[in-house]
C-alpha positions in Angstrom: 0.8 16.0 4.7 -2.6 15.3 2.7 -4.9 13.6 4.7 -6.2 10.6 3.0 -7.9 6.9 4.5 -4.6 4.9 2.6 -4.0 1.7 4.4 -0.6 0.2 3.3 -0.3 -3.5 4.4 3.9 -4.2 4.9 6.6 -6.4 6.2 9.3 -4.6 8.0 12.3 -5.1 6.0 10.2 -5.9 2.2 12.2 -4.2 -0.1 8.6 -3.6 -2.5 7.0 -2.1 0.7 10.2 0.2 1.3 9.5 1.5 -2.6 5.9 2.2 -2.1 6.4 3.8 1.4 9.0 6.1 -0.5 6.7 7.0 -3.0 3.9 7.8 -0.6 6.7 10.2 1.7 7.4 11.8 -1.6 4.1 12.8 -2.5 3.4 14.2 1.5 0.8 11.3 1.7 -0.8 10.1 4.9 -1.2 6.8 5.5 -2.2 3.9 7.8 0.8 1.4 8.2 -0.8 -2.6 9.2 2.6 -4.6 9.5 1.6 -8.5 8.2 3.6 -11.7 9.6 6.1 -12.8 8.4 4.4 -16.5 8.0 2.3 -15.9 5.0 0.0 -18.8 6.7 -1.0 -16.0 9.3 -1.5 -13.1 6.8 -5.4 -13.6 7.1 -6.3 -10.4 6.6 -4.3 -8.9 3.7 -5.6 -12.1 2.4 -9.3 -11.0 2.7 -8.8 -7.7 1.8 -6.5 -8.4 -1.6 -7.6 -12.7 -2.3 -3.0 -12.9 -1.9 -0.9 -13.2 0.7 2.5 -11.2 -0.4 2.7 -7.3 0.6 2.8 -4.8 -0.1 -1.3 -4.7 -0.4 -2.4 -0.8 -0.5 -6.0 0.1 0.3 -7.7 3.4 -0.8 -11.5 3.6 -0.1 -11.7 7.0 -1.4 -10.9 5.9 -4.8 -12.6 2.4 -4.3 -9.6 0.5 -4.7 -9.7 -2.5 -2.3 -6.5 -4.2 -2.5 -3.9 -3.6 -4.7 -1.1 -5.7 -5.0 2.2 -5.2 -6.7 4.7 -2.7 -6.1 5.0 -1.3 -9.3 1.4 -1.1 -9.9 1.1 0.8 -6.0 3.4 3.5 -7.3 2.4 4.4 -10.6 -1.2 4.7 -9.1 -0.6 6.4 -6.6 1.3 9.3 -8.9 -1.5 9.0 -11.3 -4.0 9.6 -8.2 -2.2 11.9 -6.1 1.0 13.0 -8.0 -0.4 16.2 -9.3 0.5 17.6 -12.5 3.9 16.6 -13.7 
């Protein structure tokens, strides 16, 4: 596994979270998992770190990127960032 300081934001069960957790597995990174409520009224602090309340939210300080939203966007960064050459 590659160390890294990746905080990934998820609801147990989100099929977007499952996609980005797959990705991450694939690519041997480690990661810090924050499970969010299921009552987006209570998701205070994926709120402050990403200004939304839907997950999955990743967070990446090494690369400065604060809160990412949007599944898609999670993967295809994270094979850009970490993916290697492919």
């Amino acid at each position: 596994m590659v160390d890294s300081d990746l905080v990934l934001y998820e609801l147990e069960g989100c099929p977007y979270c499952a996609k980005v957790i797959n990705t991450l597995d694939e690519l041997g990174l480690d990661y810090e998992s924050r499970m969010v409520p299921r009552s987006h009224g209570e998701r205070t602090e994926v709120e402050e770190v990403s200004g939304q309340t839907g997950v999955p939210v990743l967070v990446d300080p090494e690369h400065d990127v604060e809160g990412m939203a949007e599944s898609d966007d999670i993967v295809a960064y994270l094979e850009e960032t970490y993916g290697g050459a492919t």
